[in-house]
N, CA, C and O atoms as a GROMACS GRO file, in nm:
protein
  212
    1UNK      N    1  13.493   3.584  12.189
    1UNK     CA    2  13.458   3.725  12.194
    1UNK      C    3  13.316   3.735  12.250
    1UNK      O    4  13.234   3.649  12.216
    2UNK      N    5  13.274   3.848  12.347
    2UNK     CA    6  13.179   3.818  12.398
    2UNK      C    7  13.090   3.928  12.365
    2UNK      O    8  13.140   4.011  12.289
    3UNK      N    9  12.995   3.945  12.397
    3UNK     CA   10  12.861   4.014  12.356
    3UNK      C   11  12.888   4.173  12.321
    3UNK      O   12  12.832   4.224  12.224
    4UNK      N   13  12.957   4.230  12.385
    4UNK     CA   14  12.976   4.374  12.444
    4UNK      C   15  13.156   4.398  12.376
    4UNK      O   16  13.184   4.517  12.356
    5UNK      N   17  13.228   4.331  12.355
    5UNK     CA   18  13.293   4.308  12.323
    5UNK      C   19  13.306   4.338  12.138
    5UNK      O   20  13.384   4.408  12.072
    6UNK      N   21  13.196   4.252  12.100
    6UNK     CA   22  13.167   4.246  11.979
    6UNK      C   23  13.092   4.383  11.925
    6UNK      O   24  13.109   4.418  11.808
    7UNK      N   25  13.022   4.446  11.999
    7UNK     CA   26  12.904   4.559  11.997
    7UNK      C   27  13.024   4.659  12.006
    7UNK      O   28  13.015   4.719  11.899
    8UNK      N   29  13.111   4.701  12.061
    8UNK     CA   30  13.205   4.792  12.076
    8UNK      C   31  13.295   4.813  11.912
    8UNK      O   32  13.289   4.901  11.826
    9UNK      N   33  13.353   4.718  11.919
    9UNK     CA   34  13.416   4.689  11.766
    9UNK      C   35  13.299   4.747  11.662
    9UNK      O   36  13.289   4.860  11.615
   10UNK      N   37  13.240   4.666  11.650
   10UNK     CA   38  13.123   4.712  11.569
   10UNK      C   39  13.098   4.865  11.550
   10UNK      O   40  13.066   4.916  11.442
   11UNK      N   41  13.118   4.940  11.681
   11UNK     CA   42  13.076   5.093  11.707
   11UNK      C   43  13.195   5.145  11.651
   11UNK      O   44  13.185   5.237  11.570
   12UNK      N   45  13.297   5.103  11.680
   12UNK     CA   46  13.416   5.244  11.675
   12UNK      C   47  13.455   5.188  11.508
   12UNK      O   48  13.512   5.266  11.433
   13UNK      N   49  13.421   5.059  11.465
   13UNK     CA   50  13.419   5.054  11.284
   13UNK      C   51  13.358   5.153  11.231
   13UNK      O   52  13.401   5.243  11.159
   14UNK      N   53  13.209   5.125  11.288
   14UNK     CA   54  13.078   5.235  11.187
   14UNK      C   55  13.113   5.386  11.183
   14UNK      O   56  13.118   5.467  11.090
   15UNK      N   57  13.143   5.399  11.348
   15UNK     CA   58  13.196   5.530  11.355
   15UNK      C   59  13.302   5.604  11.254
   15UNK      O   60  13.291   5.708  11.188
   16UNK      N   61  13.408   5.512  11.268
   16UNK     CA   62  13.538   5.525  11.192
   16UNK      C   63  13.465   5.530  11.001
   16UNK      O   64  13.490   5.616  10.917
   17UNK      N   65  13.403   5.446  10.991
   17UNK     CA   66  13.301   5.433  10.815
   17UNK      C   67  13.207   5.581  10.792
   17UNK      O   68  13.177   5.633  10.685
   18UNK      N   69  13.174   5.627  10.933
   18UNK     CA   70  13.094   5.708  10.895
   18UNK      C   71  13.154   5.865  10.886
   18UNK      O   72  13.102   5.952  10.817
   19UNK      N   73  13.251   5.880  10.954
   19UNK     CA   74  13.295   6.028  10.964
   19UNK      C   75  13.446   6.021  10.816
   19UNK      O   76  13.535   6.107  10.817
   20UNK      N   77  13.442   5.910  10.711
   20UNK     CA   78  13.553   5.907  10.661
   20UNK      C   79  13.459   5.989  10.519
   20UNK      O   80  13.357   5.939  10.470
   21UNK      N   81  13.507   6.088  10.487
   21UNK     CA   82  13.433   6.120  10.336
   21UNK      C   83  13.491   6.025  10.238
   21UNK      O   84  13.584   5.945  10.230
   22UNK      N   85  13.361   6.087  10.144
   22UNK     CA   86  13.360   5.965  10.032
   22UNK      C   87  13.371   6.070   9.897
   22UNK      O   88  13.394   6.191   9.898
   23UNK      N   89  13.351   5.993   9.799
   23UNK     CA   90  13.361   6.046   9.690
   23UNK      C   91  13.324   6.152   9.637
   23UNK      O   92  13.393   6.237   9.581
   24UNK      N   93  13.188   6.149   9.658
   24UNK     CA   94  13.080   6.279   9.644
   24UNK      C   95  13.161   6.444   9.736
   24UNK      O   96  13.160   6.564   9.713
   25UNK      N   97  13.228   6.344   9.856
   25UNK     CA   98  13.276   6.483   9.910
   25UNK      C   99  13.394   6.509   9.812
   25UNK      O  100  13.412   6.624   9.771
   26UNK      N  101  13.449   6.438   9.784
   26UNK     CA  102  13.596   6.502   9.684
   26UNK      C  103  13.542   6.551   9.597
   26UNK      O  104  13.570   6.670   9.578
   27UNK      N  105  13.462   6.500   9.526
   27UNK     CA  106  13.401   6.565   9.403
   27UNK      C  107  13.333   6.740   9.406
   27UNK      O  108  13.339   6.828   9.321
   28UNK      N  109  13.269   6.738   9.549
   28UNK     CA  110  13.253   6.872   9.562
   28UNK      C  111  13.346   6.931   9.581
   28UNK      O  112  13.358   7.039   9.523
   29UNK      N  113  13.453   6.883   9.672
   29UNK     CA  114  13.569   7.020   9.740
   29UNK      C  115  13.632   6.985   9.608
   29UNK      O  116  13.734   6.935   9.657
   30UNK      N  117  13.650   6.973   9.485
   30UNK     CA  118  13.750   6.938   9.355
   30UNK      C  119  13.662   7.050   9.284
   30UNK      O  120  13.731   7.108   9.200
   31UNK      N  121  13.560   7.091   9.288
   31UNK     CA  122  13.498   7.151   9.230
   31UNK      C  123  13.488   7.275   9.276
   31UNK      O  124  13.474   7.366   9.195
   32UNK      N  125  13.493   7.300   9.415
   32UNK     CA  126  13.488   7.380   9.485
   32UNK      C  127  13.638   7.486   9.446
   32UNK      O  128  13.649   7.602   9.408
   33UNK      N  129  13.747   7.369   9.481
   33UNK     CA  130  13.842   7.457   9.411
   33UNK      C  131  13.909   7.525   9.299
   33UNK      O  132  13.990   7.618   9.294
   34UNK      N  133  13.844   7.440   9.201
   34UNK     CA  134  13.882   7.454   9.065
   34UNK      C  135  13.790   7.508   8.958
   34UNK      O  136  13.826   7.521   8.841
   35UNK      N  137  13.672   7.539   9.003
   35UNK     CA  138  13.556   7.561   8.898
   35UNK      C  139  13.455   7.753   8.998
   35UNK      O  140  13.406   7.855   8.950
   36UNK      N  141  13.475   7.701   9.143
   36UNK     CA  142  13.401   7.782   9.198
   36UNK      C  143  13.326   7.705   9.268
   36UNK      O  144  13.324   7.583   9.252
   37UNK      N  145  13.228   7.795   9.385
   37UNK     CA  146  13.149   7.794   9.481
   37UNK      C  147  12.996   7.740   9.425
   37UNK      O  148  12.937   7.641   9.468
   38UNK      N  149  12.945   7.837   9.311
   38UNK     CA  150  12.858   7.816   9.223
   38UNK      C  151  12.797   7.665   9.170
   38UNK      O  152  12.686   7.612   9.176
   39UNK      N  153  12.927   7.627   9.118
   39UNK     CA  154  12.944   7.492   9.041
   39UNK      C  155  12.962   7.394   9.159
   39UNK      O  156  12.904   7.286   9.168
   40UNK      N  157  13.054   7.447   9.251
   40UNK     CA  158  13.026   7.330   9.361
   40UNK      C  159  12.880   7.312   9.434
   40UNK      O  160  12.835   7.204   9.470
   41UNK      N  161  12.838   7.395   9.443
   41UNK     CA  162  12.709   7.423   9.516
   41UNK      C  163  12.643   7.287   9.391
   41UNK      O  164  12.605   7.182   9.442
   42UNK      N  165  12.637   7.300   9.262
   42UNK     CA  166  12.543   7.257   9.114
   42UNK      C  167  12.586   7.099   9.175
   42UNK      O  168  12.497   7.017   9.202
   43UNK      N  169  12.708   7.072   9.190
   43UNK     CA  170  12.786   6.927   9.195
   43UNK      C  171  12.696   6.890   9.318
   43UNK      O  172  12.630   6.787   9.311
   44UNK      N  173  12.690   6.963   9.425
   44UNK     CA  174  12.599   6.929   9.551
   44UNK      C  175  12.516   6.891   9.513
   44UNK      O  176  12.505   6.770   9.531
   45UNK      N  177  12.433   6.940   9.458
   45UNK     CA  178  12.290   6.958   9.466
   45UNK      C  179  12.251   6.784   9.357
   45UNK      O  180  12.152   6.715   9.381
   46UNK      N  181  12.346   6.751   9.253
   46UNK     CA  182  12.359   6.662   9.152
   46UNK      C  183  12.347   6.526   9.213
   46UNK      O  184  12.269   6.434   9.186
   47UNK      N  185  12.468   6.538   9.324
   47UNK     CA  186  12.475   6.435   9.433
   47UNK      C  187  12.355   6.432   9.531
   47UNK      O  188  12.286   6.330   9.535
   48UNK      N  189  12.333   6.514   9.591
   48UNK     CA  190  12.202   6.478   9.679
   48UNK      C  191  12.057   6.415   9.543
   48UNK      O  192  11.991   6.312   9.560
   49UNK      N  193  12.049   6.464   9.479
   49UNK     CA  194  11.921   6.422   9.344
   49UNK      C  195  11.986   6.283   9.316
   49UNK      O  196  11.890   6.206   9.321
   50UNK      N  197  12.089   6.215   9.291
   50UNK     CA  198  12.113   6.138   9.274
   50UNK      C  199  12.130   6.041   9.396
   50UNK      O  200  12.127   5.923   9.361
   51UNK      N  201  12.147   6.061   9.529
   51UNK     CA  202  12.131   5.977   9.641
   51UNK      C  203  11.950   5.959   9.662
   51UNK      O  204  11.894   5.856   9.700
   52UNK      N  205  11.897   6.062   9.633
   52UNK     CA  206  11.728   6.052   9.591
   52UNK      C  207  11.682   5.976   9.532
   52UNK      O  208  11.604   5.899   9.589
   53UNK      N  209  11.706   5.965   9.404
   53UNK     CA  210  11.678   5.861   9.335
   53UNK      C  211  11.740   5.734   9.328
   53UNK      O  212  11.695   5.647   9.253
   0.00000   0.00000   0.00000
């Protein structure tokens, strides 16, 4: 496998890792639907303070 080869793979993985939501997103849209906008907004805000610290 050669240089460019390897760098490509690499790209369309991260890519593919980066646009896949994660937990934090279920957790908001779960909240979002079942509790309100309010509380999802609170769940947001919980998750970003906690990726902070």
């Amino acid at each position: 496998m050669d240089v460019a080869t390897a760098l490509l793979s690499f790209s369309i993985a991260a890519a593919l890792l980066t646009i896949t939501p994660g937990l934090d997103t279920a957790l908001v849209l779960r909240t979002a639907a079942v509790e309100g906008p309010r509380r999802a907004m609170l769940a947001g805000a919980g998750v970003v303070t906690g990726v902070l610290a």
